[in-house]
C-alpha positions as a LaTeX table, in Angstrom:
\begin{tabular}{lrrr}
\hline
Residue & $x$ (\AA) & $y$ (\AA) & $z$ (\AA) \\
\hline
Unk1 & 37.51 & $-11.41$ & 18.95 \\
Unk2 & 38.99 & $-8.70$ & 17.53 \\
Unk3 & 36.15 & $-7.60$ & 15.88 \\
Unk4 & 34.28 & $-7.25$ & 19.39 \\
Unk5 & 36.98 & $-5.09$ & 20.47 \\
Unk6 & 36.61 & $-2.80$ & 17.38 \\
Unk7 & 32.83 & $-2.61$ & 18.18 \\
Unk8 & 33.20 & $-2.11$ & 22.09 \\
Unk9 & 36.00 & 0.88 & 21.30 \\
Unk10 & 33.42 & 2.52 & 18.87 \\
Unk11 & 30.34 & 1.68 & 21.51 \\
Unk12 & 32.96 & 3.86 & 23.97 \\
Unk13 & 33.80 & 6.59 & 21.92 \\
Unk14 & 29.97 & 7.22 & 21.15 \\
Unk15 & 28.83 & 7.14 & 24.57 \\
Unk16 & 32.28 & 9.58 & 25.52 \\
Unk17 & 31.40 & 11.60 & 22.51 \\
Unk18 & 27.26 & 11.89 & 23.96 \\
Unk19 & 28.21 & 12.62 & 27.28 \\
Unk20 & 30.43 & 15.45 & 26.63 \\
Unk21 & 27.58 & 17.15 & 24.46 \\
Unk22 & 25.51 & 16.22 & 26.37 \\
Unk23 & 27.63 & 17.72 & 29.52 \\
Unk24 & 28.34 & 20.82 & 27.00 \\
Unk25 & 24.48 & 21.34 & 25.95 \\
Unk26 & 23.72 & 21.45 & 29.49 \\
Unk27 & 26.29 & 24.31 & 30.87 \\
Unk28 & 25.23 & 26.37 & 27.70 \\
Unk29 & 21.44 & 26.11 & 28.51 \\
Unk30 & 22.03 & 26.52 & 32.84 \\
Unk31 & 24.49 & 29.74 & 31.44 \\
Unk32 & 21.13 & 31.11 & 29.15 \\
Unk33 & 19.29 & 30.43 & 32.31 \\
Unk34 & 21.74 & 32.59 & 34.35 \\
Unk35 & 22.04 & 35.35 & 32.47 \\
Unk36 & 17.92 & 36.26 & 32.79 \\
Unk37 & 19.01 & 37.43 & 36.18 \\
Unk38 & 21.39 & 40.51 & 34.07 \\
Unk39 & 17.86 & 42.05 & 33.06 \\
Unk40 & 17.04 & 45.33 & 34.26 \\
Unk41 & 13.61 & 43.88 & 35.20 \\
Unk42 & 11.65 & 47.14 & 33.29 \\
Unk43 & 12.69 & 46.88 & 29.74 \\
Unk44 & 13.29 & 42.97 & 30.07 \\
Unk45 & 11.88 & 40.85 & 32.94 \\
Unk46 & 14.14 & 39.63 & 34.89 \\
Unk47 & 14.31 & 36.04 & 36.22 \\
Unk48 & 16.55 & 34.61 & 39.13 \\
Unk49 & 16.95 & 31.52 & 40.61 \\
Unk50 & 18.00 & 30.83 & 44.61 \\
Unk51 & 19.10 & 27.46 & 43.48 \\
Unk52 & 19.72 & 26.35 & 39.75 \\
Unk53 & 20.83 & 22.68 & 38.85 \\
Unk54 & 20.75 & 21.09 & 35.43 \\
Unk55 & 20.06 & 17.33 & 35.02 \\
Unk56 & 18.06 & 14.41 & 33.31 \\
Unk57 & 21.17 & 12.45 & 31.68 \\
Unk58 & 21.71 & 10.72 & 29.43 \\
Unk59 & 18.25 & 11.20 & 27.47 \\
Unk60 & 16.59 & 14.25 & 28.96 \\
Unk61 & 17.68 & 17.71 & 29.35 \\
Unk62 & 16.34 & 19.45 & 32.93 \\
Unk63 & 16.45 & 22.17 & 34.45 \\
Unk64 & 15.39 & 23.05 & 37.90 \\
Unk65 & 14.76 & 26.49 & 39.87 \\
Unk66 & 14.17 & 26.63 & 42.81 \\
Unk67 & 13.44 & 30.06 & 44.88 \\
Unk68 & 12.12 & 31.36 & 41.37 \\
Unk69 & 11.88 & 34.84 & 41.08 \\
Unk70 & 10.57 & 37.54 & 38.10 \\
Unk71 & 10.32 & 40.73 & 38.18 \\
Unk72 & 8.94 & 43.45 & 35.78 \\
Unk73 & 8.56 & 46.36 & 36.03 \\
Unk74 & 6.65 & 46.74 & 39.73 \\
Unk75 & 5.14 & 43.40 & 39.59 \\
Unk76 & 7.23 & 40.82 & 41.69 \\
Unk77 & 6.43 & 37.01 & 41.28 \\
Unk78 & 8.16 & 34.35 & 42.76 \\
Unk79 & 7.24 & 30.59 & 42.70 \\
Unk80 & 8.34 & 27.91 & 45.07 \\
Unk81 & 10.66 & 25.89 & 42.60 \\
Unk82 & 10.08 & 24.97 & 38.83 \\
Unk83 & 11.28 & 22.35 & 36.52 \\
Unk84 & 11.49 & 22.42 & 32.61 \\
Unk85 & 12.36 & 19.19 & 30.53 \\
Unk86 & 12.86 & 17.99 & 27.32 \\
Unk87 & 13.92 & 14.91 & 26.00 \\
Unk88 & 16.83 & 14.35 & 23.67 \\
Unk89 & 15.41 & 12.41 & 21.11 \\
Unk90 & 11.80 & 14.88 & 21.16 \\
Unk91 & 13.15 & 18.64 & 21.30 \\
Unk92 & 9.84 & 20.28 & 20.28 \\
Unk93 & 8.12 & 18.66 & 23.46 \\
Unk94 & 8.72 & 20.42 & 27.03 \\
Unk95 & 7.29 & 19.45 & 30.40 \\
Unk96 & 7.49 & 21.99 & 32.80 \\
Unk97 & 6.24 & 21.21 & 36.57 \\
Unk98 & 5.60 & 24.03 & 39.51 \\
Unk99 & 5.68 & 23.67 & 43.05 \\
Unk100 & 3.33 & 26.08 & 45.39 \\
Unk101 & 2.99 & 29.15 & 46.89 \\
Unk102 & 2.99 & 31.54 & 43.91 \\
Unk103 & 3.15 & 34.78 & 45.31 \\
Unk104 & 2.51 & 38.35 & 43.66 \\
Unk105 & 3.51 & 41.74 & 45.16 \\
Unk106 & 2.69 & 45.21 & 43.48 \\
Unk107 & 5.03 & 47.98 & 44.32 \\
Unk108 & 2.69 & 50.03 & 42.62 \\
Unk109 & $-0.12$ & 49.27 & 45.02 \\
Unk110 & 1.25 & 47.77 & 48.10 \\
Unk111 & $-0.74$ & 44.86 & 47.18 \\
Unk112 & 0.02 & 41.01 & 48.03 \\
Unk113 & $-1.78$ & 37.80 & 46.45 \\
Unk114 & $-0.76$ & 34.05 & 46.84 \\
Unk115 & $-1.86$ & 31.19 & 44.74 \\
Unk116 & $-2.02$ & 27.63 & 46.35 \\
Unk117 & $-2.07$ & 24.68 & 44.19 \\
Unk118 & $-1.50$ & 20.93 & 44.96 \\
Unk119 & $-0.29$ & 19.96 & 41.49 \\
Unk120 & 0.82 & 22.44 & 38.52 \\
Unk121 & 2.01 & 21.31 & 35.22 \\
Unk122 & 2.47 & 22.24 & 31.66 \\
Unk123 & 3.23 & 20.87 & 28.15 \\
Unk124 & 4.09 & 22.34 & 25.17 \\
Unk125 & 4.86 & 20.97 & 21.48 \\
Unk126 & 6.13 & 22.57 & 18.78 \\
Unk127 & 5.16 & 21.95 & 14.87 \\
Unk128 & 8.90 & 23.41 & 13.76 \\
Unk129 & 8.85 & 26.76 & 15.09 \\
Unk130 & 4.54 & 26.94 & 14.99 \\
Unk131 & 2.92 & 25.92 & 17.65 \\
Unk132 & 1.50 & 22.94 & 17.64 \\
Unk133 & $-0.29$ & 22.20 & 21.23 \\
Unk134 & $-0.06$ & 24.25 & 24.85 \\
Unk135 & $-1.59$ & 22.86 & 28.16 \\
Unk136 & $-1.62$ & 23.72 & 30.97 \\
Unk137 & $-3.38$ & 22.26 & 34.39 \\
Unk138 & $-3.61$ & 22.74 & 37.80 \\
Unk139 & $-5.03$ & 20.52 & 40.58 \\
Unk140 & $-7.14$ & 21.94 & 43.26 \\
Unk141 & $-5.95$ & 26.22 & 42.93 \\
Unk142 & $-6.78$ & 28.79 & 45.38 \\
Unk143 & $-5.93$ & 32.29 & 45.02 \\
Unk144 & $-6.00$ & 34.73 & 48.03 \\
Unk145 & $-5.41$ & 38.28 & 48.74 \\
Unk146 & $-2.58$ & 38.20 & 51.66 \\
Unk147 & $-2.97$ & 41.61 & 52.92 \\
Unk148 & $-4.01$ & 42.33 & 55.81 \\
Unk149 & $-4.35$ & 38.81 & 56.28 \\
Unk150 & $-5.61$ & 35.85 & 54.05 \\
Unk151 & $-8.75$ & 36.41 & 52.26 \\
Unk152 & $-9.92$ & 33.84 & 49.42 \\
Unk153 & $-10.88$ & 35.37 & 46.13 \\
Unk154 & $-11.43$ & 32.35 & 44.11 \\
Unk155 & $-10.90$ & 28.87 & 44.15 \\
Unk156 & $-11.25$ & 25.80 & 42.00 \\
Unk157 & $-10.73$ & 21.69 & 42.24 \\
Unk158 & $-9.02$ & 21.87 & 38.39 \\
Unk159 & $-8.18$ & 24.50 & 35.87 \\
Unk160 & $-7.03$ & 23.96 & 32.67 \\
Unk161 & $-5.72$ & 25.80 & 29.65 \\
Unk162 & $-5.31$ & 24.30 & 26.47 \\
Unk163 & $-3.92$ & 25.98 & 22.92 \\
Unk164 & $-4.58$ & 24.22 & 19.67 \\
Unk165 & $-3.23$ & 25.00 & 16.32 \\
Unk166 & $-5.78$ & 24.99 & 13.35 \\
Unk167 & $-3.89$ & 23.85 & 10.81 \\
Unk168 & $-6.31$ & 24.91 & 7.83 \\
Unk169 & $-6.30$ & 28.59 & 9.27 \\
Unk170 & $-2.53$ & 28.48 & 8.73 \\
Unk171 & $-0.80$ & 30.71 & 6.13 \\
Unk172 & 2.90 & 29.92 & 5.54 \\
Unk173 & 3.14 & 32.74 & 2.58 \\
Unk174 & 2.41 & 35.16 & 4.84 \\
Unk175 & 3.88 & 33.92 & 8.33 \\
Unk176 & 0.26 & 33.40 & 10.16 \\
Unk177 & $-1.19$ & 30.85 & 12.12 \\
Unk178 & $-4.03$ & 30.44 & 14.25 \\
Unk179 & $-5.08$ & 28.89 & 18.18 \\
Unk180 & $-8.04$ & 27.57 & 19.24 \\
Unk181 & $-8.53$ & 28.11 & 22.84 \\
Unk182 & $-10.58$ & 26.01 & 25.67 \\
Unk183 & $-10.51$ & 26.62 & 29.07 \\
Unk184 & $-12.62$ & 24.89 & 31.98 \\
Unk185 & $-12.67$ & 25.27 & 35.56 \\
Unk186 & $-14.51$ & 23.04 & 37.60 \\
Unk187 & $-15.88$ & 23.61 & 41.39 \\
Unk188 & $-15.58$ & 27.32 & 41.37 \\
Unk189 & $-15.90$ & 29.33 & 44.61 \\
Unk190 & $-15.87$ & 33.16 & 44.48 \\
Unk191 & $-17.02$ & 34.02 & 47.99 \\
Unk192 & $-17.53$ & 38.08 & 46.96 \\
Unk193 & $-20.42$ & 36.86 & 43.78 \\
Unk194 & $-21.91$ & 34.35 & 46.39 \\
Unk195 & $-20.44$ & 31.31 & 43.90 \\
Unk196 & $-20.56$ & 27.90 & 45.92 \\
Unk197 & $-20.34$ & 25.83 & 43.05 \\
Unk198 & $-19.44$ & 26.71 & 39.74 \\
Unk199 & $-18.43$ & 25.80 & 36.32 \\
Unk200 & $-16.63$ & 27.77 & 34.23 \\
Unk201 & $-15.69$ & 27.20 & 30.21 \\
Unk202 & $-14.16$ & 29.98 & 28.11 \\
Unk203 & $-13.58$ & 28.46 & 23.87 \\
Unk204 & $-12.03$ & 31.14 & 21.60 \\
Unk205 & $-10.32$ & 31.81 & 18.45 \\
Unk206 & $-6.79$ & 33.94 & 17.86 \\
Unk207 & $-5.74$ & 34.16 & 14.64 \\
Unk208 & $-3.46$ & 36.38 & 12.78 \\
Unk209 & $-0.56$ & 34.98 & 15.06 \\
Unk210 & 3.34 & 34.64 & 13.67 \\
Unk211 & 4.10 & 30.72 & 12.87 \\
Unk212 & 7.11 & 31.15 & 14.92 \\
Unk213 & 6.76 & 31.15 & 18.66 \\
Unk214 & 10.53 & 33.23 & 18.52 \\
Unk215 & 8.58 & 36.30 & 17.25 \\
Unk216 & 6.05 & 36.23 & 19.83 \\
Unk217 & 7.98 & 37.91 & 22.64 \\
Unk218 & 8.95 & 40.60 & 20.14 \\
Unk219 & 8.15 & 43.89 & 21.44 \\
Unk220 & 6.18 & 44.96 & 18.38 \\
Unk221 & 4.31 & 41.75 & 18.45 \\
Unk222 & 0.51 & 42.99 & 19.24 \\
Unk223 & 1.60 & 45.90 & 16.52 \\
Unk224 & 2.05 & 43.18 & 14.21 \\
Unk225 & $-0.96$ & 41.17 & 15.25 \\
Unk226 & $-3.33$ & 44.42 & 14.76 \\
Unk227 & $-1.60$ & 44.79 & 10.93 \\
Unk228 & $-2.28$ & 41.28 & 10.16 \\
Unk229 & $-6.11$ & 41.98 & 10.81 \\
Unk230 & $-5.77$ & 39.92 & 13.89 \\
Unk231 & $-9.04$ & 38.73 & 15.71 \\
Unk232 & $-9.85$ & 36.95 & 18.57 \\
Unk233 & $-13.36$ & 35.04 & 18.07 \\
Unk234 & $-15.03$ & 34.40 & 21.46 \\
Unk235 & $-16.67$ & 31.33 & 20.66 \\
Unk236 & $-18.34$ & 30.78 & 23.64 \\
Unk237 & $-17.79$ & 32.31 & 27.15 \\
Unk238 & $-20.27$ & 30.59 & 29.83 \\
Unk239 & $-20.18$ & 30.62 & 33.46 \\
Unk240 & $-22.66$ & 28.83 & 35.57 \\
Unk241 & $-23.58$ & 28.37 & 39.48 \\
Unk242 & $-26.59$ & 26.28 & 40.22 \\
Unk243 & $-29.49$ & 27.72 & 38.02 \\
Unk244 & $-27.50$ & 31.10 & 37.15 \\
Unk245 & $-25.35$ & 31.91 & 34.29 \\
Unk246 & $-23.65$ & 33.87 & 32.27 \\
Unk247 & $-22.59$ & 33.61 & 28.28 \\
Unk248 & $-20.76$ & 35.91 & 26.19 \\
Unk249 & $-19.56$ & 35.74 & 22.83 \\
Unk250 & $-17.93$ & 38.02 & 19.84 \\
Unk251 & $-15.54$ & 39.21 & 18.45 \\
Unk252 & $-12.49$ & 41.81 & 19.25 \\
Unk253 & $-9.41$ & 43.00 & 17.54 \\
Unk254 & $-7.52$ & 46.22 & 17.13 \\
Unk255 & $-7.53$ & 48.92 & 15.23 \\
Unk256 & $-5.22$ & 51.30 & 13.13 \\
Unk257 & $-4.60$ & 52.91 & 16.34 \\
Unk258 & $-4.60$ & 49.78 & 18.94 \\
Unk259 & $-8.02$ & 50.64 & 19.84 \\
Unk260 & $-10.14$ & 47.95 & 20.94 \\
Unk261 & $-12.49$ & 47.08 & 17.94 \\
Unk262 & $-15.76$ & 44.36 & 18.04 \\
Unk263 & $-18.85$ & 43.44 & 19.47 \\
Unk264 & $-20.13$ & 41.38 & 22.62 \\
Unk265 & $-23.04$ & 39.23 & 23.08 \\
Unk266 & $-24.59$ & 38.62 & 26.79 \\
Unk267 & $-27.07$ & 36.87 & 27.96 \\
Unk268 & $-27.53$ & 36.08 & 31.75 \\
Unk269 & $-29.94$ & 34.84 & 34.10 \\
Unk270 & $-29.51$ & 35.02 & 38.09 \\
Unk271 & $-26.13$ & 37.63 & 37.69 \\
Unk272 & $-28.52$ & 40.80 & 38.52 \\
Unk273 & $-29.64$ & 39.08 & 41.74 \\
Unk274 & $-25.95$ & 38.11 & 43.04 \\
Unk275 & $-24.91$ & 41.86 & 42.39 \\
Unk276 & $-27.10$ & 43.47 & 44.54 \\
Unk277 & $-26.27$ & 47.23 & 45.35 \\
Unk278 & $-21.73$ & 46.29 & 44.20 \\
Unk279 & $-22.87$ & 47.93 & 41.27 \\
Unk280 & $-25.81$ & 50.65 & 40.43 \\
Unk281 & $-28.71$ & 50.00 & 39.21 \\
Unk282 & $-28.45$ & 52.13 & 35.96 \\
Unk283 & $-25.22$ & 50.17 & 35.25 \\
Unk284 & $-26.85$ & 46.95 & 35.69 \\
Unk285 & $-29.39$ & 47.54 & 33.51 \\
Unk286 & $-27.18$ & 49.27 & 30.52 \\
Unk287 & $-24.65$ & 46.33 & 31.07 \\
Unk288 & $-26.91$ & 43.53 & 31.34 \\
Unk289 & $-30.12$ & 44.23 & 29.58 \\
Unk290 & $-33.76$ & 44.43 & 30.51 \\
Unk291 & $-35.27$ & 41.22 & 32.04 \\
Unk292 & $-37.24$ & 38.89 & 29.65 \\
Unk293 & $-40.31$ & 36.94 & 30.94 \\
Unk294 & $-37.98$ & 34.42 & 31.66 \\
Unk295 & $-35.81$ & 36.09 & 34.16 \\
Unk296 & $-32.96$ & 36.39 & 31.81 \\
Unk297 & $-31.32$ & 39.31 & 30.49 \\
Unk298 & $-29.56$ & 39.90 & 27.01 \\
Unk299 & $-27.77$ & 42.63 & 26.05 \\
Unk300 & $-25.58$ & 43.66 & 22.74 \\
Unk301 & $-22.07$ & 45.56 & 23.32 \\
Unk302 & $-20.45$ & 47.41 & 20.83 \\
Unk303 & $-16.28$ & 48.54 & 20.89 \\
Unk304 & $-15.71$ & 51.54 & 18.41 \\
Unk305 & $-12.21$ & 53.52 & 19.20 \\
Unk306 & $-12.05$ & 51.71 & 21.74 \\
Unk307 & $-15.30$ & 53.39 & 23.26 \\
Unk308 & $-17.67$ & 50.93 & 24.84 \\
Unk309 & $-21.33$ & 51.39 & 23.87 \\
Unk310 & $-24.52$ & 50.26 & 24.94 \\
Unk311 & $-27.07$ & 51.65 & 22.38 \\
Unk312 & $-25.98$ & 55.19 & 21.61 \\
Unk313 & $-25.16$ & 55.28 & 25.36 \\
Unk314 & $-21.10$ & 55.61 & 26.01 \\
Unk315 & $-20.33$ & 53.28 & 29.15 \\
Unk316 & $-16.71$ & 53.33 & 29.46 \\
Unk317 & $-13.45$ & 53.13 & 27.44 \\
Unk318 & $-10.36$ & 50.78 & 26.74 \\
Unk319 & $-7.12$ & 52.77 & 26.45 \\
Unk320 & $-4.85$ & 52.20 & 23.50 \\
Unk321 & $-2.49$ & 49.02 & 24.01 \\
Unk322 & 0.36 & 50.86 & 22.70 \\
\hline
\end{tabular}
């Protein structure tokens, strides 16, 4: 008998000792939470909540925002309510779940957008501090320009976003890792490129990335992706709409002086014809390519300095990113 009592006294103090972690963990991480809100919003975004709660006891930690908020610099978003969770016993897992409207407002520009969505949620796991495995889907989004009144730019029945690590890219002497990178979008309607019903799949390759997520936000961090000879490999970029398409791939990176750096392949079929007079003629033909026997086009772009060329014909430029 005795010994029962022992055993339910030490049962008791566990479960007292839990909860008040627990209890403790939870004010810290609603107190980090808070304190995004201090941000000037130019040199740090800054995040507020109109209602912040955390839960998920006694084997989940939660956190829920509701009225979300961010603003940087003139960009303001703001997000119906969001929830992030991780369990106790799996801390390199989080679930985080959205709620509709998103809305974005420019300062800048006056403008106003609004994404719809029925369903919104993310996952994230961590490999230690590397990432391990990001995705990210969305049922049924719609995204609108709101001023002067609704107008639908795009929409889709699913879009997804997935980030992979490739472990046999990974270099823990030097601090680099590597993503691979697939998104689809099903059911795509752009009403202004006469899309009814389109697919869209973008596959790519970043390497050159720190193997810890923490360095990531740093504000030198594309600095230090150009200096590790960084590249992002566009596998395959294809989008298709009945018996048109679209495909790109390539490679891109940066160079010395954050100049955009690489080549682009393109092939199309059906793209010139949905155009029309948006863009001219000239530019349609130095961007796309002559037409093959086929109907399809092909053409090669090259990136030096971060000067676009066609040929030895100068088309455009990408500023420095920093």
């Amino acid at each position: 008998m005795k010994r029962i009592i022992i055993l339910a006294a030490v049962v008791v103090l566990v479960v007292i000792a839990y909860s008040g972690a627990w209890l403790f963990i939870a004010g810290e991480v609603k107190k980090q939470v808070a304190s995004l809100a201090d941000a000037d919003g130019v040199t740090n975004p800054k995040i507020t909540c109109t209602e912040l709660a955390t839960g998920g006891y006694p084997f989940a930690m939660d956190v829920y925002c509701k009225g979300a908020s961010l603003l940087t610099g003139d960009l303001t978003a703001t997000l119906a309510e969001v929830r992030a969770s991780v369990l106790v016993y799996q801390p390199t897992h989080a679930l985080v779940f959205a709620t509709a409207p998103l809305t974005l407002k420019d300062a800048f520009t006056g403008s106003e957008q609004r994404l719809d969505f029925t369903q919104a949620q993310a996952s994230v796991r961590l490999d230690g501090w590397r990432i391990a495995r990001v995705s990210v889907h969305a049922e049924n989004p719609a995204f609108y320009n709101t001023l002067p009144s609704d107008e639908l730019v795009a929409k889709a029945s699913q879009l997804e976003l997935h980030l992979l690590d490739i472990p046999e890219q990974h270099e823990p002497a030097k601090g680099l890792a590597a993503l691979a990178i697939y998104a689809p979008a099903e059911n795509v309607v752009i009403p202004g490129f006469q899309i009814a019903d389109g697919k869209v799949s973008i596959e790519a390759e970043l390497n050159g990335l720190p193997d810890d997520v923490r360095l990531l936000g740093d504000a030198d961090a594309v600095r230090r992706w150009q200096a590790a000879a960084g590249v992002l490999k566009l596998v395959n970029i294809e989008g298709t709409d009945g018996d048109s398409f679209i495909k790109a791939s390539g490679n891109l990176q940066l160079d010395s002086q954050m100049r955009a750096e690489g080549q682009i392949q393109l092939s199309s079929k059906g793209i010139v014809e949905r155009l029309g007079d948006a863009i001219p003629a000239q530019l349609r033909t130095l961007m796309l390519g002559q037409q093959a026997p086929d109907g399809s086009y092909g053409q090669t772009i090259n990136i030096r300095a971060g000067v676009i060329m066609v040929g030895l014909v100068p088309v455009g430029m990408v500023p420095p990113l920093m």
